[in-house]
PQR file of N, CA, C, O and H, with PARSE charges and radii, in Angstrom:
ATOM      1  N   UNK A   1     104.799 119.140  87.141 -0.4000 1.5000
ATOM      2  CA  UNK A   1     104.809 117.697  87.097 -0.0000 2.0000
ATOM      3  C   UNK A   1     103.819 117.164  88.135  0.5500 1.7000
ATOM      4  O   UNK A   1     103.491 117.780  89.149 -0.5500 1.4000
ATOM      5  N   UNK A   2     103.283 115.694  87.696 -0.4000 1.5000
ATOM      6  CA  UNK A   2     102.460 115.371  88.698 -0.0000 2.0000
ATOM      7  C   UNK A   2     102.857 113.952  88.542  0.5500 1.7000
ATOM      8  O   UNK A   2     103.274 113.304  87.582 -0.5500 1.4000
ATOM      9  H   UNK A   2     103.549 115.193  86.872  0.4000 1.0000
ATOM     10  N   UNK A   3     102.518 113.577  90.181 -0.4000 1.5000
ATOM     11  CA  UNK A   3     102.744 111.980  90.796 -0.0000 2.0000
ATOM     12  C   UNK A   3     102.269 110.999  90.106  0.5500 1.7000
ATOM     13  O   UNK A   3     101.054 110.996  90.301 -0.5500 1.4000
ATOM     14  H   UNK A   3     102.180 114.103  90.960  0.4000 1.0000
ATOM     15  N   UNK A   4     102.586 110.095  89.348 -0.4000 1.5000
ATOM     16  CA  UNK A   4     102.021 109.280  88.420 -0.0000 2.0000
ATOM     17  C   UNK A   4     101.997 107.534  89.184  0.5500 1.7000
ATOM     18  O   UNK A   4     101.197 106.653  88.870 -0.5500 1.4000
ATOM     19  H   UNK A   4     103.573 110.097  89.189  0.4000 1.0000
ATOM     20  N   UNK A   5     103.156 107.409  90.269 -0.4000 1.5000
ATOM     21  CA  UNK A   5     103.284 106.635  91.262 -0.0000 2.0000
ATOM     22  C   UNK A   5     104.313 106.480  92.226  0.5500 1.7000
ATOM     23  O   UNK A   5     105.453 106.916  92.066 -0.5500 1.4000
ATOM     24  H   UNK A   5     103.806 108.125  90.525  0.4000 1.0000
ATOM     25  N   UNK A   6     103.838 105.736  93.433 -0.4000 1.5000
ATOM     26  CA  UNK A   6     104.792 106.022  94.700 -0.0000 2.0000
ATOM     27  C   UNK A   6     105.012 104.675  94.839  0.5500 1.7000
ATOM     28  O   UNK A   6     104.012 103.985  94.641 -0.5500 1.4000
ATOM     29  H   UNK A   6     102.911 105.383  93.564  0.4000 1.0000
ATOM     30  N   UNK A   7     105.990 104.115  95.112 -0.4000 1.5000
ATOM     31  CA  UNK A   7     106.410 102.672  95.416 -0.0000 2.0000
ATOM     32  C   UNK A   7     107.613 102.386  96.392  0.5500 1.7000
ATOM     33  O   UNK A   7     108.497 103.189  96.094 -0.5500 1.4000
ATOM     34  H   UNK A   7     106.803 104.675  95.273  0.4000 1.0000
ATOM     35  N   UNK A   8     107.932 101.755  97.205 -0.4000 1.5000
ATOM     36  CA  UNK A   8     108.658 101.264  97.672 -0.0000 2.0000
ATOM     37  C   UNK A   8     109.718 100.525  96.798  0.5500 1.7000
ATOM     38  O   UNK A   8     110.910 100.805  96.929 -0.5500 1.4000
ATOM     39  H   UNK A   8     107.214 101.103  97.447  0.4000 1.0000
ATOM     40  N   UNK A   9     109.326  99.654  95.975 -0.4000 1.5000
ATOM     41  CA  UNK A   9     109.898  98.562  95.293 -0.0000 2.0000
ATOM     42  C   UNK A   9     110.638  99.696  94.054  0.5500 1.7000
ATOM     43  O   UNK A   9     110.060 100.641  93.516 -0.5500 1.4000
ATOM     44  H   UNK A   9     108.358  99.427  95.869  0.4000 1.0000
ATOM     45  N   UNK A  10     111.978  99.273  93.848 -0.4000 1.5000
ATOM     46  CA  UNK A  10     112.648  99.977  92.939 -0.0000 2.0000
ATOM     47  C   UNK A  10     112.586  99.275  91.550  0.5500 1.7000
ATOM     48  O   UNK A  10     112.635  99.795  90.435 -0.5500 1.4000
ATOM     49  H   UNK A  10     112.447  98.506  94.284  0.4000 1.0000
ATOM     50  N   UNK A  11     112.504  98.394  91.782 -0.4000 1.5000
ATOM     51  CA  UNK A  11     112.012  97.642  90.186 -0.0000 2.0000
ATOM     52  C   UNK A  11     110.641  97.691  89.895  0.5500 1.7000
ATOM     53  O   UNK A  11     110.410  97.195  88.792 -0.5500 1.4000
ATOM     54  H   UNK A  11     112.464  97.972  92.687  0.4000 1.0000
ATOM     55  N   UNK A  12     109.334  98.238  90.662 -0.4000 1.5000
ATOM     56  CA  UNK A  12     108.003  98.229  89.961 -0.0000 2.0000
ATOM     57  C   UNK A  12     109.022  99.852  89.265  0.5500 1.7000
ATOM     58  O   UNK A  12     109.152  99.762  88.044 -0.5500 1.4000
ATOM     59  H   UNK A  12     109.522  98.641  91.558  0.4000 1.0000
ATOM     60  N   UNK A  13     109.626 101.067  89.822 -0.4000 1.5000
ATOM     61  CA  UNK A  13     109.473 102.044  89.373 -0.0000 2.0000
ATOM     62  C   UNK A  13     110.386 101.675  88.440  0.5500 1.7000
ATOM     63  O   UNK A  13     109.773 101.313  87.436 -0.5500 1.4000
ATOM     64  H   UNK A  13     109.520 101.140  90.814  0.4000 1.0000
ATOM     65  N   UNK A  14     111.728 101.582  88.273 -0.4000 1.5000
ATOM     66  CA  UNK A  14     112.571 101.449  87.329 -0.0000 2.0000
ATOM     67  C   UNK A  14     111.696 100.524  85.835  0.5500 1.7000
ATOM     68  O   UNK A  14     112.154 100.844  84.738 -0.5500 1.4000
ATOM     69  H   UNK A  14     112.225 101.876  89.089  0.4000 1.0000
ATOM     70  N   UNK A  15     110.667  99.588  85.820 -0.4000 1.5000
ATOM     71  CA  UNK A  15     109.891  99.008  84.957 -0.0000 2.0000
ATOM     72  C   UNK A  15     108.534 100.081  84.265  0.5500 1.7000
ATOM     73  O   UNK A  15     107.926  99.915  83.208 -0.5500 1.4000
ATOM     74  H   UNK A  15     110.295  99.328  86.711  0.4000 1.0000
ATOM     75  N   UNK A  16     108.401 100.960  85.090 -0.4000 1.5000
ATOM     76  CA  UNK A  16     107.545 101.806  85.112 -0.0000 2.0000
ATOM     77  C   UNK A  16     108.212 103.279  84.079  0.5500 1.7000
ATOM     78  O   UNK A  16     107.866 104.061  83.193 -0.5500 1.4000
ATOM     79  H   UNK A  16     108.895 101.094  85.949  0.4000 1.0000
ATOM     80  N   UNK A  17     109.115 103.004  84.767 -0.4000 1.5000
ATOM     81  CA  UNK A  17     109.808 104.352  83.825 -0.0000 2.0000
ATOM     82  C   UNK A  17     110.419 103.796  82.283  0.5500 1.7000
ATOM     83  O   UNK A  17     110.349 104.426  81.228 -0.5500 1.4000
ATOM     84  H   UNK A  17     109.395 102.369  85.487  0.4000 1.0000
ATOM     85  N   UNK A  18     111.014 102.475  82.478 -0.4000 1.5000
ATOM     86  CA  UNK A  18     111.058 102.084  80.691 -0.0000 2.0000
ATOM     87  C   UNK A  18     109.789 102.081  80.066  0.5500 1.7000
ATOM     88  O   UNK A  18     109.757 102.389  78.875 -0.5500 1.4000
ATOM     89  H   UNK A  18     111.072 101.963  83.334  0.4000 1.0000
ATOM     90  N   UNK A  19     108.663 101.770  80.688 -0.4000 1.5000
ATOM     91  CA  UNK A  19     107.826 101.761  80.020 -0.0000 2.0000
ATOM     92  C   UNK A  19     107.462 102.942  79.488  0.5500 1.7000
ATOM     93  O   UNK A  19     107.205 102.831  78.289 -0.5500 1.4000
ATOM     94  H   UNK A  19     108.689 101.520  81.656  0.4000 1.0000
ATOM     95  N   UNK A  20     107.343 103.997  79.903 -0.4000 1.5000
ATOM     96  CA  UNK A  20     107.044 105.206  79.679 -0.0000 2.0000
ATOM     97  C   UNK A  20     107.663 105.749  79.058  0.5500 1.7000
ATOM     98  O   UNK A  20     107.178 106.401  78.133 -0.5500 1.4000
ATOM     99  H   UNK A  20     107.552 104.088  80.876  0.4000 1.0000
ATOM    100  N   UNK A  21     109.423 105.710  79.370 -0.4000 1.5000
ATOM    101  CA  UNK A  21     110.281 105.948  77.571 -0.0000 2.0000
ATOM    102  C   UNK A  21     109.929 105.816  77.052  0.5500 1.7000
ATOM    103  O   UNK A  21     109.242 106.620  76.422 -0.5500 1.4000
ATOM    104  H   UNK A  21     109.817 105.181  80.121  0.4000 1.0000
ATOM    105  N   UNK A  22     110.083 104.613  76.825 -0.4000 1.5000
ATOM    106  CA  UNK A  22     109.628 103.553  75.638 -0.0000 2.0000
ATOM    107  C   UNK A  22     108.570 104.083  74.658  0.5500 1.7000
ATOM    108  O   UNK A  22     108.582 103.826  73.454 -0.5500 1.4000
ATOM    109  H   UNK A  22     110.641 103.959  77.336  0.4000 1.0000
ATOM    110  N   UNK A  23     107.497 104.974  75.384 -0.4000 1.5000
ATOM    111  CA  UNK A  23     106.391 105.394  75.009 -0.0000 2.0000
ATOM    112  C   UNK A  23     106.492 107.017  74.460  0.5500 1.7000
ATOM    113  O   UNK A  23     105.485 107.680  74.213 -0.5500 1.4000
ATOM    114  H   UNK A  23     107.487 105.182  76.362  0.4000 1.0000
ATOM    115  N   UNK A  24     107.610 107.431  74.345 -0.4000 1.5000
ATOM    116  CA  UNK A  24     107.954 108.942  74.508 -0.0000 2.0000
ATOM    117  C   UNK A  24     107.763 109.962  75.520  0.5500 1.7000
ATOM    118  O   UNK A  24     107.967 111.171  75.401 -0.5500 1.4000
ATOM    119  H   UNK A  24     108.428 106.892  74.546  0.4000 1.0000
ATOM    120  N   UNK A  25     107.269 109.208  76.713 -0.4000 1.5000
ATOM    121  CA  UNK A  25     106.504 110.397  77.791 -0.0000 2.0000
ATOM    122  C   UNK A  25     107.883 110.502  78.574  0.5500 1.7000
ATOM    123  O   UNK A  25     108.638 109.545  78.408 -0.5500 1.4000
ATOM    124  H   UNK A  25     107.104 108.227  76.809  0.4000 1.0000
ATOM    125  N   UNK A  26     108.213 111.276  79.200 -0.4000 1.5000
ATOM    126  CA  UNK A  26     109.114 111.995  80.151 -0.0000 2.0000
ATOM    127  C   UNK A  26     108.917 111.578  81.181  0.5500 1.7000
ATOM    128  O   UNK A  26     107.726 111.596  81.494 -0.5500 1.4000
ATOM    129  H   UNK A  26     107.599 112.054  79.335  0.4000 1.0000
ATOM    130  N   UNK A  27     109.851 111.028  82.183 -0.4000 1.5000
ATOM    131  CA  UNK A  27     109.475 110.756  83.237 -0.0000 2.0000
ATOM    132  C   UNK A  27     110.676 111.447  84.410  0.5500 1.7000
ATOM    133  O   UNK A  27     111.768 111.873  84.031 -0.5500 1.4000
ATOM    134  H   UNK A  27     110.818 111.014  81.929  0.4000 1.0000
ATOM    135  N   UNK A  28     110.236 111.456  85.838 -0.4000 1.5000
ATOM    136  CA  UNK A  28     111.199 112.216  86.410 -0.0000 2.0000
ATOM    137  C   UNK A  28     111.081 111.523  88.020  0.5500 1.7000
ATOM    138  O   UNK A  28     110.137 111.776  88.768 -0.5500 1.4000
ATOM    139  H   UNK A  28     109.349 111.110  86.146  0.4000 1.0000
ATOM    140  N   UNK A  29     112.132 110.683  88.354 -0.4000 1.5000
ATOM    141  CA  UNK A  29     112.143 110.024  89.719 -0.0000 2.0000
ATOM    142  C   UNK A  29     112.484 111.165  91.022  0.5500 1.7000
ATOM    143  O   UNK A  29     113.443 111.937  91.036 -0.5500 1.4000
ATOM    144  H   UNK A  29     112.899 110.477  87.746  0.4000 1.0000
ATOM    145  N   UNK A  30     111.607 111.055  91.906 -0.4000 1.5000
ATOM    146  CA  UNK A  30     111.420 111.537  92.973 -0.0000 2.0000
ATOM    147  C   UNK A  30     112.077 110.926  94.247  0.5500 1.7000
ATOM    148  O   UNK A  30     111.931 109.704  94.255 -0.5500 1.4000
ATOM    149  H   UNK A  30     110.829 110.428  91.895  0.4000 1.0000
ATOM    150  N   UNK A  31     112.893 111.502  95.543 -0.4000 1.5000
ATOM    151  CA  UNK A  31     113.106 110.827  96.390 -0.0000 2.0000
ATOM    152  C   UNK A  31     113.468 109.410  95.812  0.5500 1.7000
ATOM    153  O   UNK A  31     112.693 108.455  95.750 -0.5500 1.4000
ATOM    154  H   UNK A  31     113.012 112.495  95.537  0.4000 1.0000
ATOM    155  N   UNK A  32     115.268 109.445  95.245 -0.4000 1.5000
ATOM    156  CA  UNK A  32     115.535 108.552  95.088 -0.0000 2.0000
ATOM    157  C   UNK A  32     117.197 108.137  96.404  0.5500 1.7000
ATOM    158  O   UNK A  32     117.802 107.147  96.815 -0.5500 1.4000
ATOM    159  H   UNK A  32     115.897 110.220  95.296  0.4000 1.0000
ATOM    160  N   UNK A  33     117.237 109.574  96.553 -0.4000 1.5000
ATOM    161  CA  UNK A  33     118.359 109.840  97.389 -0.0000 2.0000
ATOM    162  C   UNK A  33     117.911 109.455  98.839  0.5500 1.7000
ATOM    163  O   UNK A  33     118.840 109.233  99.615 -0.5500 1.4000
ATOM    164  H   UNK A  33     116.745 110.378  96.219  0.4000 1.0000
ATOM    165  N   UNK A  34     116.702 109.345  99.306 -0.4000 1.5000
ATOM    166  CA  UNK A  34     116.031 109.309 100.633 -0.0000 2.0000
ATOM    167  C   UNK A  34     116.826 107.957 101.434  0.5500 1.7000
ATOM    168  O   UNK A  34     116.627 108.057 102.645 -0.5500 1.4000
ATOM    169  H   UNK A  34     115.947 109.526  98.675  0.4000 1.0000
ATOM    170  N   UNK A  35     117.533 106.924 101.144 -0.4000 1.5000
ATOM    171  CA  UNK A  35     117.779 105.922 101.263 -0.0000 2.0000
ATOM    172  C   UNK A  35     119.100 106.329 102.013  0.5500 1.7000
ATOM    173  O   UNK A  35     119.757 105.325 102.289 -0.5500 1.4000
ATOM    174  H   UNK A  35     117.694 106.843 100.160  0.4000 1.0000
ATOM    175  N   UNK A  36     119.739 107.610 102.462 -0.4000 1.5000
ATOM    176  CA  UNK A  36     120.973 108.047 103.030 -0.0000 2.0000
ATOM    177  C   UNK A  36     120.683 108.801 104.058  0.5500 1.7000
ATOM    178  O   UNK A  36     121.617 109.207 104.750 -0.5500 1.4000
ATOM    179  H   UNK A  36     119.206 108.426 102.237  0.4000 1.0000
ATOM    180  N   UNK A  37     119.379 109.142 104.377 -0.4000 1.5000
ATOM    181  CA  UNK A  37     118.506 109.654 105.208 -0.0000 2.0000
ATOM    182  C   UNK A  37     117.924 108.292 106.416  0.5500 1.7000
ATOM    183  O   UNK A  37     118.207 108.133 107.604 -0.5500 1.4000
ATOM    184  H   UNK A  37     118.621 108.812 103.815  0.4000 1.0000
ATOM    185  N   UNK A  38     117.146 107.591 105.613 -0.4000 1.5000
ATOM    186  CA  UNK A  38     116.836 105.876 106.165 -0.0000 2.0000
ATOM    187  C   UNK A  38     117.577 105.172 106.317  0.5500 1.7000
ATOM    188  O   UNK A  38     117.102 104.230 106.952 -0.5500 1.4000
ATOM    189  H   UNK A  38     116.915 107.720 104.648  0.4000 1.0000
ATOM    190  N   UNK A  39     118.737 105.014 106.058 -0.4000 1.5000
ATOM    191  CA  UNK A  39     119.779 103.863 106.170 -0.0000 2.0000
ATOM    192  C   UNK A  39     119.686 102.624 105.254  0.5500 1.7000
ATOM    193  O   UNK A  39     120.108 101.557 105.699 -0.5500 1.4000
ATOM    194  H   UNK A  39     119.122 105.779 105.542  0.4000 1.0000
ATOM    195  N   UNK A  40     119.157 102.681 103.989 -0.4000 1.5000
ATOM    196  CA  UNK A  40     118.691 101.968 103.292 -0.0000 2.0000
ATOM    197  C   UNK A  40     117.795 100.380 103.870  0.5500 1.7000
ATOM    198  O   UNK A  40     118.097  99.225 103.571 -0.5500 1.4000
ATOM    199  H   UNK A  40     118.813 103.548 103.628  0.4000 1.0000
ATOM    200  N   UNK A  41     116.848 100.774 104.608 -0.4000 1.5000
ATOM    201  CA  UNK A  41     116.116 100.132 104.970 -0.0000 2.0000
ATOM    202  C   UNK A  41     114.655  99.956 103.808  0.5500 1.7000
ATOM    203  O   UNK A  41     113.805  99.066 103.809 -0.5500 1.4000
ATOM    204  H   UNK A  41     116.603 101.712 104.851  0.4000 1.0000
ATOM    205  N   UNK A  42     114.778 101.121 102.919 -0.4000 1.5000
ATOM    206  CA  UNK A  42     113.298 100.881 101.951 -0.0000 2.0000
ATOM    207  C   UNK A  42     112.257 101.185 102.672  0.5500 1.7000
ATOM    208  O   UNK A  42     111.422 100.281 102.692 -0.5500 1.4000
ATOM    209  H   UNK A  42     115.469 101.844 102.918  0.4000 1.0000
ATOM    210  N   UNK A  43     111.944 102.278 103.376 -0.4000 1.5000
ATOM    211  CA  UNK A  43     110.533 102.477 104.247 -0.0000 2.0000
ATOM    212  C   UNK A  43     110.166 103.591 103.176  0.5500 1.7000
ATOM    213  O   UNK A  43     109.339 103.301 102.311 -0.5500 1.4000
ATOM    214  H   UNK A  43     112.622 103.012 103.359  0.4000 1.0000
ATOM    215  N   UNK A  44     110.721 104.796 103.194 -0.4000 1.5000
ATOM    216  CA  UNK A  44     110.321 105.557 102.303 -0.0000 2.0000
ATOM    217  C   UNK A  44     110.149 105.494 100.981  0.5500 1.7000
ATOM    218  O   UNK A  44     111.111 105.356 100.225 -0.5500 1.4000
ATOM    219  H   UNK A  44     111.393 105.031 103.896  0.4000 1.0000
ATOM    220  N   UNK A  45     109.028 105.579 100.597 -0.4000 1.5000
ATOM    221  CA  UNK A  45     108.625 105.526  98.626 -0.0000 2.0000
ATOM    222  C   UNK A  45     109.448 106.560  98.366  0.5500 1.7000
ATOM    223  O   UNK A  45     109.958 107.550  98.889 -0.5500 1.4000
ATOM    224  H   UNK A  45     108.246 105.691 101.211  0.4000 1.0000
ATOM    225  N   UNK A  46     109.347 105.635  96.829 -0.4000 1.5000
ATOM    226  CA  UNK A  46     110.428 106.659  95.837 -0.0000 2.0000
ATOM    227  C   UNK A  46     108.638 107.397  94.761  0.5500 1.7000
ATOM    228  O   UNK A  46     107.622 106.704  94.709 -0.5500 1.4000
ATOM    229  H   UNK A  46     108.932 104.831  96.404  0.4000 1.0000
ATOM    230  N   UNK A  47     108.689 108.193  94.382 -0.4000 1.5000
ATOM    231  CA  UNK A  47     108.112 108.645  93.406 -0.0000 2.0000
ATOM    232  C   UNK A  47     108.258 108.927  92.239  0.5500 1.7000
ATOM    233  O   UNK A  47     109.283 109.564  91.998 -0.5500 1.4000
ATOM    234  H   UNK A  47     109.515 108.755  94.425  0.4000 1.0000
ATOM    235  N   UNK A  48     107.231 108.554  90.906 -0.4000 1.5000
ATOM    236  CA  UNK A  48     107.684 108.607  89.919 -0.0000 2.0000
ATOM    237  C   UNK A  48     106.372 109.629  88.865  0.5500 1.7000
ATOM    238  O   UNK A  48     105.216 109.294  88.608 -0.5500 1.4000
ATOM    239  H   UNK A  48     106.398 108.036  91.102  0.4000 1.0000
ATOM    240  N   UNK A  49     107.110 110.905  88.451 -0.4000 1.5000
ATOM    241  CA  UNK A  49     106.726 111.905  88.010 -0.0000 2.0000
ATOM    242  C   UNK A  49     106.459 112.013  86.774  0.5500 1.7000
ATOM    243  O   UNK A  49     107.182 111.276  86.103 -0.5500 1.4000
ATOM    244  H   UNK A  49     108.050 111.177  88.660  0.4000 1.0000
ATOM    245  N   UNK A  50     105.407 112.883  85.907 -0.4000 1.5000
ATOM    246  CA  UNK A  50     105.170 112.661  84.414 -0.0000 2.0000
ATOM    247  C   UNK A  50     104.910 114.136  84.769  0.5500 1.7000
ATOM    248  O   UNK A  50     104.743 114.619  85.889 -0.5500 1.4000
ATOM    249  H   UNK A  50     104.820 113.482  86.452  0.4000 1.0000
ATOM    250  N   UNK A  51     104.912 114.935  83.196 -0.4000 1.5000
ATOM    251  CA  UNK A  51     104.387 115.906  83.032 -0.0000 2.0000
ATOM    252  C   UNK A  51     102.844 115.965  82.800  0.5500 1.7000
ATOM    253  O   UNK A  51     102.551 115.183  81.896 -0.5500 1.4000
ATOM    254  H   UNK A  51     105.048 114.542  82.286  0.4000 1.0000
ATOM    255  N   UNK A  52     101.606 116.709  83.368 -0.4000 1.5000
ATOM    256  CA  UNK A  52     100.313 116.904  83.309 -0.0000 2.0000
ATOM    257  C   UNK A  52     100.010 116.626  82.172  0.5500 1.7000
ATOM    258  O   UNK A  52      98.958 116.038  81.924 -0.5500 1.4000
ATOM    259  H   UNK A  52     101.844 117.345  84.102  0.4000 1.0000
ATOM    260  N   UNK A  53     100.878 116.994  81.236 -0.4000 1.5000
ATOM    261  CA  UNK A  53      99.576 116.770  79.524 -0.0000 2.0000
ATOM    262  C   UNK A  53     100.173 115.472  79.426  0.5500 1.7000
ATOM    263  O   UNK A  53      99.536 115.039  78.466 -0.5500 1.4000
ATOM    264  H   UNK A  53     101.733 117.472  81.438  0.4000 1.0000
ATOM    265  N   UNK A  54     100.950 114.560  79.753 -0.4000 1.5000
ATOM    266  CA  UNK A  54     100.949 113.285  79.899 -0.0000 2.0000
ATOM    267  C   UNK A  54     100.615 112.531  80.537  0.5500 1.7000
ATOM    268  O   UNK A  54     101.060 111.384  80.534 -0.5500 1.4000
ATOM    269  H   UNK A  54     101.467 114.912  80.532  0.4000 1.0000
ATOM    270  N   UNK A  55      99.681 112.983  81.314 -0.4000 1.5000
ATOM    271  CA  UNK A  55      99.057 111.842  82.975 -0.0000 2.0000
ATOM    272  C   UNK A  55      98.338 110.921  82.040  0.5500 1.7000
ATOM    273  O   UNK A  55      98.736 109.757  82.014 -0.5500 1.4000
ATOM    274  H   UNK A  55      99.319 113.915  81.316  0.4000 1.0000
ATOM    275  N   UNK A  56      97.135 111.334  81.111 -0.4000 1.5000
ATOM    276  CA  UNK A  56      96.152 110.541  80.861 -0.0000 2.0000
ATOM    277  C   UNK A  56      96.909 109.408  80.222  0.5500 1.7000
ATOM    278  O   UNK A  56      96.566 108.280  80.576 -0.5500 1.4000
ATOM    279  H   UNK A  56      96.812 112.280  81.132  0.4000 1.0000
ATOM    280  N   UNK A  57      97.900 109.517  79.324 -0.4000 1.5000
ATOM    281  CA  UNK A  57      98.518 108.475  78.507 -0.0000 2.0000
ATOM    282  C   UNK A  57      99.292 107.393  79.658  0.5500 1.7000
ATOM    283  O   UNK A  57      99.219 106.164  79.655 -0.5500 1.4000
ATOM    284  H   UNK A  57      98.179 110.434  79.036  0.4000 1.0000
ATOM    285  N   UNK A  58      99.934 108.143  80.484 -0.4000 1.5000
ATOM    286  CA  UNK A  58     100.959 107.331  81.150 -0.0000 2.0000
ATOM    287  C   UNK A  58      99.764 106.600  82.313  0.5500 1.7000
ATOM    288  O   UNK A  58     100.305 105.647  82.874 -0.5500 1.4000
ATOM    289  H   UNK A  58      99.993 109.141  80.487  0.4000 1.0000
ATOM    290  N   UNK A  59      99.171 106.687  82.509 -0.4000 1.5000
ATOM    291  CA  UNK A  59      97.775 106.097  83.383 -0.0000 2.0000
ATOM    292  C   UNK A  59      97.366 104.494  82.569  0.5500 1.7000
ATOM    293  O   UNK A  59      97.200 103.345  82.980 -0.5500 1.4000
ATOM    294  H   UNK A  59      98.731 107.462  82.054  0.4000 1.0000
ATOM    295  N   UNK A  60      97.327 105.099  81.359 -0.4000 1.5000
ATOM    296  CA  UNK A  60      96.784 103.743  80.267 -0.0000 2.0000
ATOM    297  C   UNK A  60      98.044 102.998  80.426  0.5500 1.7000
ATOM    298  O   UNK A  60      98.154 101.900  80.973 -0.5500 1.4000
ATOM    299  H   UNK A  60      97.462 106.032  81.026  0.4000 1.0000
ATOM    300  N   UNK A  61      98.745 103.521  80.030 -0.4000 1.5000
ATOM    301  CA  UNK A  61     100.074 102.492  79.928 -0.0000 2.0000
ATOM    302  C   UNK A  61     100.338 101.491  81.107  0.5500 1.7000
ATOM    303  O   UNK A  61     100.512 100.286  80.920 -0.5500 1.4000
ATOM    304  H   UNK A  61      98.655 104.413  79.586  0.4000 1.0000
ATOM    305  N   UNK A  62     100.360 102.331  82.823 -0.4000 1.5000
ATOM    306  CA  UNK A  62     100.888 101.520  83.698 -0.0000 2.0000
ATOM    307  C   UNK A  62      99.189 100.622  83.925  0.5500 1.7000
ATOM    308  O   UNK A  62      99.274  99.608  84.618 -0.5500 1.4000
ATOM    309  H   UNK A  62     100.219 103.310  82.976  0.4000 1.0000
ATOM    310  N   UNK A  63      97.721 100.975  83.369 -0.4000 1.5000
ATOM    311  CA  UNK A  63      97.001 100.137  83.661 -0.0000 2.0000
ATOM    312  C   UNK A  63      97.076  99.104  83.009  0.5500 1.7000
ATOM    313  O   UNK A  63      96.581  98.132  83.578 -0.5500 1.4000
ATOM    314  H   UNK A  63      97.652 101.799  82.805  0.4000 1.0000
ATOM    315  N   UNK A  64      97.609  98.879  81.786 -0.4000 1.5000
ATOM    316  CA  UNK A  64      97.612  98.058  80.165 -0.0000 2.0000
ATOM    317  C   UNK A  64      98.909  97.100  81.511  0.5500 1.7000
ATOM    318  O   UNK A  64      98.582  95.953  81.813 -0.5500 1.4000
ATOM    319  H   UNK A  64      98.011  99.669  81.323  0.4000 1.0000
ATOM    320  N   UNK A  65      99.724  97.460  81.912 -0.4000 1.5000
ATOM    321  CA  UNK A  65     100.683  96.292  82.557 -0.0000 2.0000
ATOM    322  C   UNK A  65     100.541  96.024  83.448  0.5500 1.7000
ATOM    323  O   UNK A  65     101.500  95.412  83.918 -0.5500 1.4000
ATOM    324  H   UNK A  65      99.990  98.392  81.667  0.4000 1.0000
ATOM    325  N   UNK A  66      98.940  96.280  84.706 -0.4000 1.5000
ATOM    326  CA  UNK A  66      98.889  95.829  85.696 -0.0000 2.0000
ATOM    327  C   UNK A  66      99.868  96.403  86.744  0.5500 1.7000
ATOM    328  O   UNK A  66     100.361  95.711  87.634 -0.5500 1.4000
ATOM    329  H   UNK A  66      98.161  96.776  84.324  0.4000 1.0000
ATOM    330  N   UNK A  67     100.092  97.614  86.588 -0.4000 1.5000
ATOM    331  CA  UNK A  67     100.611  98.494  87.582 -0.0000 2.0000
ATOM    332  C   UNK A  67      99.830  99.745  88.274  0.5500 1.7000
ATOM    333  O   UNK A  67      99.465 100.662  87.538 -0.5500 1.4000
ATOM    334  H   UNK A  67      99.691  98.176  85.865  0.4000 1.0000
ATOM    335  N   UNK A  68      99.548  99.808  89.763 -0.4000 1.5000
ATOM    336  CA  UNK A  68      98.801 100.275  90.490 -0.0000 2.0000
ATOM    337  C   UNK A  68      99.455 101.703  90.262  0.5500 1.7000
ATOM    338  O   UNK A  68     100.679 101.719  90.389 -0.5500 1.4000
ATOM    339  H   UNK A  68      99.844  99.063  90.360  0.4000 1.0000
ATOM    340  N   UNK A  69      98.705 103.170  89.876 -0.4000 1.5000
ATOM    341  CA  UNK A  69      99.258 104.308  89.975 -0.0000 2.0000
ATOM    342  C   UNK A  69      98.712 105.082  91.108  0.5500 1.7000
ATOM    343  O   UNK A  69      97.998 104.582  91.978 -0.5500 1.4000
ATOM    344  H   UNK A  69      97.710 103.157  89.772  0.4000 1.0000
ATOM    345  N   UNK A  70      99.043 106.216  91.069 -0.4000 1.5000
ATOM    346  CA  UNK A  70      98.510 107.267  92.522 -0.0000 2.0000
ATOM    347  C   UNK A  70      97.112 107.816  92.245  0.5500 1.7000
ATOM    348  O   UNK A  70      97.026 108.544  91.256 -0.5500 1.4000
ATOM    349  H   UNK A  70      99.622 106.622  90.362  0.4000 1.0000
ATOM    350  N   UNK A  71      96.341 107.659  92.736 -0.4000 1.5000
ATOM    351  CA  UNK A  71      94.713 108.040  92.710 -0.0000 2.0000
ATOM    352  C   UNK A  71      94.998 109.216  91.768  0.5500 1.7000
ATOM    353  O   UNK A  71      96.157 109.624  91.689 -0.5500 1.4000
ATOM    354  H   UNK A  71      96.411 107.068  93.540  0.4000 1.0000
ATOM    355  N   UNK A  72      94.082 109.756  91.092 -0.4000 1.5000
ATOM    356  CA  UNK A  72      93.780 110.648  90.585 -0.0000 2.0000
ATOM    357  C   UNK A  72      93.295 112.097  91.221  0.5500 1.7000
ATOM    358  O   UNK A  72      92.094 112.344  91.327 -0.5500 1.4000
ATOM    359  H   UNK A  72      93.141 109.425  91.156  0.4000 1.0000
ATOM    360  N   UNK A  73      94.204 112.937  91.593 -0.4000 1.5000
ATOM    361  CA  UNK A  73      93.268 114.005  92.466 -0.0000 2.0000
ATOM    362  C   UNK A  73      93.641 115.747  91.889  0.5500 1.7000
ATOM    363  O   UNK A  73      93.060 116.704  92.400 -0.5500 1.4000
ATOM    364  H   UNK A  73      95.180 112.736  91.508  0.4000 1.0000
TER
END
């Protein structure tokens, strides 16, 4: 799996991941538990995961809604 985006905000990711249902691609949230670690303060990003033969699609998708993804590397 690879990083498709890192956010703080739980509603860009939770919007991010219907979208990507929605689309048939698989998605898989990262560091969602970290918030029992922080004290739920929200400093640490949550990450949101796609499988490799789905990066290129799920890239179009979060660009088509004006959602910033993780550089390409």
């Amino acid at each position: 799996m690879k990083e498709l985006l890192r956010s703080n905000d739980p509603t860009v990711i939770a919007f991010a991941s219907a979208l990507l249902q929605g689309e048939g691609i698989g998605v898989f949230e990262m560091d969602v538990h970290m918030s029992v670690l922080e004290g739920s303060v929200g400093v640490l990003p949550r990450r949101l995961m796609v499988v490799e033969k789905d990066m290129f699609l799920a890239r179009a998708i979060m660009r088509d809604n004006d959602i910033v993804t993780t550089d390409a590397s």
